[in-house]
MIPALUM-268544 format. One line per field, with one value per residue (C-alpha): residue number from 1; chain; x negated, y negated, z negated. Coordinates in steps of 0.5 Angstrom, whole numbers. Each point is the difference from the previous one (the first is absolute). Layout:
# MIPALUM-268544
nr: [NUM,...]
kette: [A,...]
px: [X,...]
py: [Y,...]
pz: [Z,...]
This chain:
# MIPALUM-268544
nr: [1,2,3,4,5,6,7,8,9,10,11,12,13,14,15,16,17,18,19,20,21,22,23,24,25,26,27,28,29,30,31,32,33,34,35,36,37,38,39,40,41,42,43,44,45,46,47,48,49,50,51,52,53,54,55,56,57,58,59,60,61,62,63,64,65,66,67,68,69,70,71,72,73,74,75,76,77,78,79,80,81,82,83,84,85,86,87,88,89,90,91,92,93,94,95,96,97,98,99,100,101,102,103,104,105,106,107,108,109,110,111,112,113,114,115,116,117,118,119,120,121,122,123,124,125,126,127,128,129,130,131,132,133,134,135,136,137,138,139,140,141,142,143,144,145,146,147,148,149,150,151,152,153,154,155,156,157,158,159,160,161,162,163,164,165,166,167,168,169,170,171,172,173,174,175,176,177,178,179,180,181,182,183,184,185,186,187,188,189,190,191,192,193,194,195,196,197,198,199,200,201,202,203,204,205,206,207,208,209,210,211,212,213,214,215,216,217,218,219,220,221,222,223,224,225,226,227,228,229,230,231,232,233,234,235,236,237,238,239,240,241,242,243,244,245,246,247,248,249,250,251,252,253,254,255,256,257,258,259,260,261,262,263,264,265,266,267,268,269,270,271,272,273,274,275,276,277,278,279,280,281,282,283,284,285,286,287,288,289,290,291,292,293,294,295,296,297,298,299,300,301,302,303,304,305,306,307,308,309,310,311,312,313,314,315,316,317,318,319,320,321,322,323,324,325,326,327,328,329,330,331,332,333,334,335,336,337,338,339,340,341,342,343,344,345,346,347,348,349,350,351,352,353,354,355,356,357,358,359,360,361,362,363,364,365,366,367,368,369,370,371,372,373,374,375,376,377,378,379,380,381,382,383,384,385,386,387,388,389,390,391,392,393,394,395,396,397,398,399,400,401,402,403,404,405,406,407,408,409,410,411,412,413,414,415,416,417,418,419,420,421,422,423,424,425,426,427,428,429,430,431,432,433,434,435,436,437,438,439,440,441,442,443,444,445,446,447,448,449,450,451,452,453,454,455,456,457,458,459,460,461,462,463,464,465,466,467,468,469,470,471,472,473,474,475,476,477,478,479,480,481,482,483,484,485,486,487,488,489,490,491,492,493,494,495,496,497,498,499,500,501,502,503,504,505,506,507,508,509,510,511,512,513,514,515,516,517,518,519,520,521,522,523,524,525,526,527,528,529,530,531,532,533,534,535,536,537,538,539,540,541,542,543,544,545,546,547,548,549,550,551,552,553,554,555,556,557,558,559,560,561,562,563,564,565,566,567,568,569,570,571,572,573,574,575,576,577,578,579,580,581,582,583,584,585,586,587,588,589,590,591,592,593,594,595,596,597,598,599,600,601,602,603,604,605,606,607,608,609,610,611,612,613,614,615,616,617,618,619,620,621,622,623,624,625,626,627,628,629,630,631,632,633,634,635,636]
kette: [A,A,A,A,A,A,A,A,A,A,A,A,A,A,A,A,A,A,A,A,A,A,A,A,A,A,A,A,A,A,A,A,A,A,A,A,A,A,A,A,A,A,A,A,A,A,A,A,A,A,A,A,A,A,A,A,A,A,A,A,A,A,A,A,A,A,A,A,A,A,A,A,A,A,A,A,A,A,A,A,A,A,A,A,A,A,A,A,A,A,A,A,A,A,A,A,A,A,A,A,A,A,A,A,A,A,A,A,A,A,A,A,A,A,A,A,A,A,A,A,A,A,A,A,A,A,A,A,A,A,A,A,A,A,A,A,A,A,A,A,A,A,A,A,A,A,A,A,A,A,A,A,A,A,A,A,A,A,A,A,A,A,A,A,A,A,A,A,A,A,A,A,A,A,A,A,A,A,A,A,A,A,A,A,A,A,A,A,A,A,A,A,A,A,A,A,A,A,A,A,A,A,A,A,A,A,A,A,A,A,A,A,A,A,A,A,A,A,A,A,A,A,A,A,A,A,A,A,A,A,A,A,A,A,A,A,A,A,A,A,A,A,A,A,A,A,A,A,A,A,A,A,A,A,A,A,A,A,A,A,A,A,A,A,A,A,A,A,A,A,A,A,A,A,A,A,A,A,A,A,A,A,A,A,A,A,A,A,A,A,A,A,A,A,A,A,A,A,A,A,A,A,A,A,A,A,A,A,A,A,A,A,A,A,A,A,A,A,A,A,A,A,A,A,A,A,A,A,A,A,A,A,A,A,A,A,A,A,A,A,A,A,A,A,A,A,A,A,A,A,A,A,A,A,A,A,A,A,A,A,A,A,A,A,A,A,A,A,A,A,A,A,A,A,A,A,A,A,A,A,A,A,A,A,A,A,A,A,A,A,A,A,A,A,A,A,A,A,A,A,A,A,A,A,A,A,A,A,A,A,A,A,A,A,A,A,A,A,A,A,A,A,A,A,A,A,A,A,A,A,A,A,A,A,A,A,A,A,A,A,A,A,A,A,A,A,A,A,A,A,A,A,A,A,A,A,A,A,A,A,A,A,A,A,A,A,A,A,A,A,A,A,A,A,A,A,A,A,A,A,A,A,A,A,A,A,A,A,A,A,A,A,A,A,A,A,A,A,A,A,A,A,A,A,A,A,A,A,A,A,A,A,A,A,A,A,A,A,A,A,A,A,A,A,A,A,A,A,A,A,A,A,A,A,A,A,A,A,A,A,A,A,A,A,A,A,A,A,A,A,A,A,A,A,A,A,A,A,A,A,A,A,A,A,A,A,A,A,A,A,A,A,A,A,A,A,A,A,A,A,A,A,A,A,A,A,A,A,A,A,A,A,A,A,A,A,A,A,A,A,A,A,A,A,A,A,A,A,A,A,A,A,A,A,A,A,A,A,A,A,A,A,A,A,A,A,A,A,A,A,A,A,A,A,A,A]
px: [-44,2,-5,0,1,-6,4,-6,5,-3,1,0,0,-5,-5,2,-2,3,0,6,1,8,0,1,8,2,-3,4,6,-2,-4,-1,2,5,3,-7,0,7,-2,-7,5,5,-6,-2,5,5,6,2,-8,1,-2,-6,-2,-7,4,2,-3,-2,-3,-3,2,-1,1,-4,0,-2,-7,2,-1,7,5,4,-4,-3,5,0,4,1,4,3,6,2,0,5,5,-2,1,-6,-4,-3,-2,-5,-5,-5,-6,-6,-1,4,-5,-6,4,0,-7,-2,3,6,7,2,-3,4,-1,2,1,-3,-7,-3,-1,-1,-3,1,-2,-5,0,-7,0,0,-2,5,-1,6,-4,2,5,-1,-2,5,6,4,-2,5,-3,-3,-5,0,-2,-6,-2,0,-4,-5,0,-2,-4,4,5,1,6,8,3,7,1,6,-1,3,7,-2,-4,5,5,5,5,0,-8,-3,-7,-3,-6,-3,2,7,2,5,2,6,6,2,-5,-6,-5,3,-2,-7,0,2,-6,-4,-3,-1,-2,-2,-5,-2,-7,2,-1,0,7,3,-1,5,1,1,-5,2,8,1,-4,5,4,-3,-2,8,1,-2,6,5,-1,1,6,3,3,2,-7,-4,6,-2,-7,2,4,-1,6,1,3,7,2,4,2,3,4,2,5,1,-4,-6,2,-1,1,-1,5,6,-1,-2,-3,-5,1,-5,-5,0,-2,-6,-3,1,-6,-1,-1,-5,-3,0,-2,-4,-2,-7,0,3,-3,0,-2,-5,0,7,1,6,-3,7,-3,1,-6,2,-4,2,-7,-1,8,0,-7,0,-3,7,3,7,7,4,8,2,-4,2,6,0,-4,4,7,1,-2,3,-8,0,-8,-4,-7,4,2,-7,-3,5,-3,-7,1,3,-6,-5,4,2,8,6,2,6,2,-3,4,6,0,-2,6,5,-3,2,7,1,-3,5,6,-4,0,-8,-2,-6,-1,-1,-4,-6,3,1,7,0,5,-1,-4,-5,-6,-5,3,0,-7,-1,4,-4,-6,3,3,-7,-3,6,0,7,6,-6,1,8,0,-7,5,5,6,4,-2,0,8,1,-4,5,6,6,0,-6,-1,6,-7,-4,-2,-3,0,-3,-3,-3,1,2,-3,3,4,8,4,6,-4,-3,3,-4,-6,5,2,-8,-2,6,-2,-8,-4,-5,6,2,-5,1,-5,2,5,1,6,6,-2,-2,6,2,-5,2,-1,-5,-5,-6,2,7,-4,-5,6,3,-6,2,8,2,4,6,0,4,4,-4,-4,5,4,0,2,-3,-5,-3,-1,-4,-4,-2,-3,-3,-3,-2,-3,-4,-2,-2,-5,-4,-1,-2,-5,-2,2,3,8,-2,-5,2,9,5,3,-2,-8,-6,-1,7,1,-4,-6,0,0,-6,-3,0,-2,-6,-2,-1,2,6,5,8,7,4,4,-6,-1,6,-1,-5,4,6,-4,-4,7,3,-5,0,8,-2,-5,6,4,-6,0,10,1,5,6,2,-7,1,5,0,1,7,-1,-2,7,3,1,-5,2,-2,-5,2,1,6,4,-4,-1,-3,7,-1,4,-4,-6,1,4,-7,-4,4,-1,-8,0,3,-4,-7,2,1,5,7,0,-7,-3,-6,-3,2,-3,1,-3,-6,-2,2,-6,-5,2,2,-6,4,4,-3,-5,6,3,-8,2,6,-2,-6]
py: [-10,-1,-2,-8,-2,-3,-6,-2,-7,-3,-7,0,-7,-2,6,1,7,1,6,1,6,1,3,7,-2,-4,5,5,-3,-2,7,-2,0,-5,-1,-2,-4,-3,-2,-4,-2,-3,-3,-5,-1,-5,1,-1,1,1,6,0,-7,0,0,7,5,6,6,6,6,7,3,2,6,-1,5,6,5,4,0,-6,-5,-5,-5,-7,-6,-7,-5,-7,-4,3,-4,5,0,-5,3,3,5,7,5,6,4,5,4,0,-9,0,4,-3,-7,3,3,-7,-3,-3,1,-5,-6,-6,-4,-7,-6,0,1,-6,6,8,3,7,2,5,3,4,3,-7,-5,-3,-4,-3,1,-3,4,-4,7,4,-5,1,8,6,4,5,-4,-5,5,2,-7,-1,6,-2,-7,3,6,4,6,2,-5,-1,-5,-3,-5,-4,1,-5,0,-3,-5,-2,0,6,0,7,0,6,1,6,4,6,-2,4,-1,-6,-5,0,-4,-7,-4,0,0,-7,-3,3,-3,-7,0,1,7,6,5,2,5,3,5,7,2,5,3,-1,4,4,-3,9,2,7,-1,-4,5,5,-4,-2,7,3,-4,7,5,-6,0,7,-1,-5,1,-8,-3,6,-1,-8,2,4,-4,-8,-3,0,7,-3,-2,5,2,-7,0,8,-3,-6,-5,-3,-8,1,-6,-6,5,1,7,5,5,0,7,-3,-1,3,6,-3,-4,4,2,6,-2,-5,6,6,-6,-6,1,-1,1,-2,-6,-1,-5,0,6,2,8,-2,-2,-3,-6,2,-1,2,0,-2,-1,-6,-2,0,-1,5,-6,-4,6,3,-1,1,1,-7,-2,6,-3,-8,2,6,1,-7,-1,5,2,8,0,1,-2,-8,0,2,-5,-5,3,-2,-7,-1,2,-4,-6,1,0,3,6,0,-7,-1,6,-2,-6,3,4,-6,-4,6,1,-9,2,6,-5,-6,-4,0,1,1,-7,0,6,-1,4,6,5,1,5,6,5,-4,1,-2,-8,3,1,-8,-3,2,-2,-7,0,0,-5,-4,-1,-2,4,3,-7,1,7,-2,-4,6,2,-5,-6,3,1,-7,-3,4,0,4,4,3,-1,6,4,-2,6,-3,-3,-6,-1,7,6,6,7,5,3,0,-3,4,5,-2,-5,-2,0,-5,-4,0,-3,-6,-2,1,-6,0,3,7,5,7,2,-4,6,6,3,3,6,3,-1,5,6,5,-1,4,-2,-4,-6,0,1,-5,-5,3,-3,-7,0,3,5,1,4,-1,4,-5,-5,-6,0,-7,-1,-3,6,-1,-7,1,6,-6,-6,5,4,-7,-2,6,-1,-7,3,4,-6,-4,6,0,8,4,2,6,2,-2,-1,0,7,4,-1,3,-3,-4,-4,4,1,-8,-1,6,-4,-6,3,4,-5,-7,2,-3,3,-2,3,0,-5,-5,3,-3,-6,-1,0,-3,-6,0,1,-7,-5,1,-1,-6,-2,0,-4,-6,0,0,7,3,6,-3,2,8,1,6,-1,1,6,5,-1,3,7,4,1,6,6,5,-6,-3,-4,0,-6,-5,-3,-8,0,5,-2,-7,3,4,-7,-4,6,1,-8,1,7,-5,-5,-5,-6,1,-7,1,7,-3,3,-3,-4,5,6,-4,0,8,0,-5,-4,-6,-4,-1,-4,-4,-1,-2,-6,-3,-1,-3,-5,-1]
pz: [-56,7,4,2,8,3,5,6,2,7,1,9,0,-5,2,-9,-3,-7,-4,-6,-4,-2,-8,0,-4,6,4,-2,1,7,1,8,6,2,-7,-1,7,-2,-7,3,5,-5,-5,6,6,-1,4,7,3,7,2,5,-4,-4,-6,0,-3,3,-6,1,-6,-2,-6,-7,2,8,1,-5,5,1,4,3,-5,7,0,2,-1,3,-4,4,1,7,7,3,-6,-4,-7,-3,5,-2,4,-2,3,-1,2,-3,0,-6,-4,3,-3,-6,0,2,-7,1,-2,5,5,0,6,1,4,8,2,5,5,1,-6,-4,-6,-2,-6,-3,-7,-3,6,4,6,4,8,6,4,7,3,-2,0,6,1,-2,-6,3,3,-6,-4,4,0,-7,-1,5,-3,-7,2,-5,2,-8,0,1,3,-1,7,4,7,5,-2,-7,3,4,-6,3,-6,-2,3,-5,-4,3,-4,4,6,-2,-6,-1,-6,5,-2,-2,5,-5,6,3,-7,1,6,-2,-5,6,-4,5,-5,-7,1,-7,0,-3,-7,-4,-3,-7,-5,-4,-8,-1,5,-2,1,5,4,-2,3,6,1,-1,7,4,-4,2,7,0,-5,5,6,1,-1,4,6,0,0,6,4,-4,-1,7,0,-3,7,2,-6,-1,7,-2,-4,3,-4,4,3,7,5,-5,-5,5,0,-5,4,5,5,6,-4,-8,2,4,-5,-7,-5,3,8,-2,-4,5,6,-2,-7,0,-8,-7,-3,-8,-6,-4,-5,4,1,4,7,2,5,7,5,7,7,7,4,4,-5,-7,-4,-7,-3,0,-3,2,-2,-6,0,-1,6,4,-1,0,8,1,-2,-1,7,4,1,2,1,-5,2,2,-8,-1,4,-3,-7,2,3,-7,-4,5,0,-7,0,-5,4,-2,1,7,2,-4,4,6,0,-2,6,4,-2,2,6,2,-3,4,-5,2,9,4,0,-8,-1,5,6,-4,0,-7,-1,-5,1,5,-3,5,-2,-7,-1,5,-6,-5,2,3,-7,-4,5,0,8,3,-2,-6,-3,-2,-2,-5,-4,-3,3,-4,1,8,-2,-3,6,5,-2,3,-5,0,-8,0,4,-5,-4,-7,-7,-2,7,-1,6,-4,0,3,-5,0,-6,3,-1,-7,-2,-7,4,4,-6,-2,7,-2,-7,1,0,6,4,3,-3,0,-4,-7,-1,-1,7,-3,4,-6,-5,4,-1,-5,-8,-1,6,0,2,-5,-6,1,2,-7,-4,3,-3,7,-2,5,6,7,6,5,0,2,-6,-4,-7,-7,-1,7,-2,-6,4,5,-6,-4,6,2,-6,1,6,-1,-6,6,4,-6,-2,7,1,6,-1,4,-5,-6,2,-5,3,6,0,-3,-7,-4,-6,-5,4,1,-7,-1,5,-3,-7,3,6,-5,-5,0,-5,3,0,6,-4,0,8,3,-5,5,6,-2,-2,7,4,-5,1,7,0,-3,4,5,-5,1,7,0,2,-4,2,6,2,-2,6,4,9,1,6,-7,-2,7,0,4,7,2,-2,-6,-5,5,-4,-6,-3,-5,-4,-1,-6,-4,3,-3,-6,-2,2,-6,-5,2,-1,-7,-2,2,-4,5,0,3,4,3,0,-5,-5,-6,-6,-5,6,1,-8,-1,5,-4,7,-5,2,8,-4,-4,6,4,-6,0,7,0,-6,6]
């Protein structure tokens, strides 16, 4: 049997608290994460809510294997219709909140409507209380945090908190746990500050047990051997994610100065991985049960605070080479103004870097930016605007809303400067490069993501590597010369590892854990896992099942709110040859681009005209009740 789902679902407005249990055969379909927040979110809103109105629904999930005691299993997701896209919002993060969560017993927390004034909600193994968060509203998260302690006399708990960018609804506001880990993406700390909730504070509880203590200790325990066997994951628990900067720049690849360039020869060197390691790394932080340690924690006395943690790869990027930034103590700074205000690092650097290209073409001035001389590579007006920003004080006001919207406002070609899909800033990972991860960043529902594929790199590895035998047991069979080849292969290897992907973040699982190629455990593992952790005996067609039905009832999610394919378009500046740098002249090709976007629409079974799944999709995946919901709508 598949354990049921215990729902908590709060009712901000009425002061309401209800307890619902989803059957273990609906459960199944919909085994966590934002496949089970899109489903709550489908069951009960209708189309068209605005997204920071009382009618929006803001879930907290994890998974049915959240809280086994393993490696890359603490992972939370919250599920929302998004106010920096306006599609559905998904966003993940991990540390130990999610397990505490789950020890607390709830698979999700639904909240809705808006709270007459600041509340938080505390949760202690069956007691649910909704607090007053007059203390703590308007305070960043480290003194909230310590606030909240203090108020409940209790240390023993995790706290997921906005700080002051969610209350003043910045667009891509984030919600922050531990003080540095973030549900980053999407804006979703935005629709928590419009329901007037500061906080869910959960007391910790004790871990899952396995459904085969003895083996998925076997499991658990192999992690040791794996490390030893695995260059790739020991050298991210080194050097984090951030230690891919100078590689990126030494072929040429890491988007420099709002993606005019790939290289960044004043500063790449200086704010890579291994400096930060050899200078300002004060420790490797890590999740719950998690042997990798891949978290960076840096200190800078009188600086940068350890407890707002340190930069990964993608803000090293958005602060960094986005921004012609070369310091790495200004990127750590703009790193902790984010984790304390609670802001997407990458959009609000993203946004900064696009603010300062208008700047350098004089589509913004001096008098629009607060007196600030916002040219690359001024880290000084950088850090400023991002607390300005979180505050939303002066030219802060304007760049809280996203840099498309800043485009649409602007005019004078500024939309050509803006680097985003569906309003969403992208991540620092080149199509020209990767082109799947690319056409990924195109079609996917909650906008530019690079962690809803696997990158075209590995197609490139030899066939009997780690990383092309794992890719093989999901149909992945042809290799490449290099990575930026594009043809019906290339197509399927981008769904199918989407659809792979997409079961993770249902189940609330790592990717650099638990990934289809390079990382510690592969397929075969997770079905293990799943077998000996719950009990749950799956195939890896059931598997990717899982994730293709999450990836669909987002799509159609969109389709209620009138996004179609015209919405999956990538900005024109990624179809222009690289300009300098080793990859000079390498390009992304518009017309197989697009070419491979029709044919990924077909493989999905989505309709040619509108880029949405079709009918007979939807019920191949047990979404029939969409539709049928849909006609008692209509006849409505």
């Amino acid at each position: 049997m598949f354990p049921d789902a215990k729902i908590l679902d709060i009712n901000l407005s009425t002061r309401e608290i209800n307890t619902k249990i989803l059957p273990g055969e609906i459960h199944r379909l919909y085994p966590g994460g934002s496949s089970l927040g899109v489903y709550l979110l489908l069951q009960d809103m209708e189309p068209g809510v605005e997204p920071l109105s009382p009618e929006n629904m803001l879930v907290f999930s994890v998974s049915a294997l959240t809280g086994l005691p393993i490696s890359g299993i603490s992972r939370v997701n919250v599920t929302t219709k998004s106010p920096l896209t306006g599609a559905i919002g998904d966003s993940q993060g991990g540390g130990f909140f999610p397990v505490h969560l789950k020890a607390n017993g709830y698979d999700a927390v639904i909240f809705r409507g808006r709270a007459d004034k600041p509340v938080y909600l505390y949760l202690d193994n069956g007691k649910v209380e909704i607090k007053d968060a007059k203390k703590m509203w308007g305070k960043v998260t480290g003194e909230a945090e310590k606030i909240i302690r203090e108020e409940l006399n209790e240390d023993n708990v995790e706290i997921a908190q906005i700080g002051p960018a969610g209350e003043n609804l910045v667009k891509y506001a984030c919600i922050i746990n531990m003080c540095n880990r973030a549900n980053g993406r999407n804006g979703v700390g935005a629709v928590m500050g419009s329901k007037n909730l500061k906080a869910l504070v959960v007391k910790k509880g004790k871990a899952q047990k396995a459904y085969d203590q003895e083996k998925f200790m076997e499991l658990a325990k192999s992690v040791t051997k794996r490390l030893e066997e695995n260059e790739g994951v020991a050298g991210l628990g080194q050097y984090g994610t951030a230690g891919d900067v100078e590689g990126f720049h030494d072929e040429g690849f890491l988007p420099t100065k709002n993606w005019t360039s790939g290289i960044f020869p004043e500063g790449a060197k200086k704010i890579t991985g291994t400096t930060m390691y050899e200078t300002i790394l004060k420790e490797r932080d890590t999740c719950f049960a998690c042997a990798v340690r891949c978290k960076r924690v840096v200190d800078i006395p009188g600086k940068v605070d350890p407890l707002y943690g340190g930069p990964e790869y993608e803000t090293l990027g958005t602060f960094g080479s986005y921004c012609g930034v070369t310091e790495l103590e200004d990127i750590c700074i703009a790193n902790q103004l984010c984790n304390m205000y609670g802001l997407d690092t990458i959009s609000c650097g993203a946004t900064i870097a696009f603010a300062m290209e208008c700047f350098e073409k004089g589509i913004l001035t001096k008098e629009n930016t607060d007196g600030l001389e916002l040219n690359f590579g001024n880290g000084k007006a950088m850090t400023e605007l991002v607390e300005k920003i979180g505050k939303r004080q002066g030219f802060g006001d304007l760049l809280a809303e996203g840099s498309k919207r800043i485009a649409e406002k602007l005019g004078n070609n500024a939309e050509d400067m803006c680097i985003a899909v569906k309003g969403q800033e992208l991540p620092a990972h080149m199509p020209q490069f990767k082109p799947m991860v690319g056409l990924i960043y195109a079609v996917n529902p909650f906008g530019a993501d690079h962690q809803s594929s696997e990158h075209d790199v590995f197609l490139v590895m030899p066939p009997d590597s780690r990383e092309r035998k794992r890719l093989a047991k999901l149909g992945v069979l042809k290799g490449y010369d290099n990575p930026f080849e594009i043809d019906d292969e290339k197509v399927r290897f981008a769904l199918d590892s989407q659809r792979y992907f997409s079961t993770l973040d249902t189940l609330c699982l790592c990717q650099f854990v638990w990934g289809p190629s390079w990382e510690l455990y592969g397929p075969d593992e997770l079905l293990e896992l799943c077998k000996y952790g719950i009990g749950w005996n799956t195939s890896l067609v059931e598997i990717l099942r899982v994730g293709e039905r999450r990836i669909n009832m987002m799509r159609y999610f969109n389709s209620r709110e009138g996004f179609t394919k015209e919405d999956d378009i990538l900005p024109k500046r990624l179809f222009k040859p690289m300009s300098d740098g080793p990859a000079k002249g390498t390009t992304l090709d518009e017309e197989k681009f697009n070419k491979a976007k029709e044919f990924y629409y077909e493989l999905a079974g989505w309709d040619s005209e509108t880029g949405n799944p079709r009918d007979t999709t939807l019920r191949k995946l047990s979404l029939g009740w969409l539709l049928e919901k849909d006609l008692k709508l209509a006849k409505a």
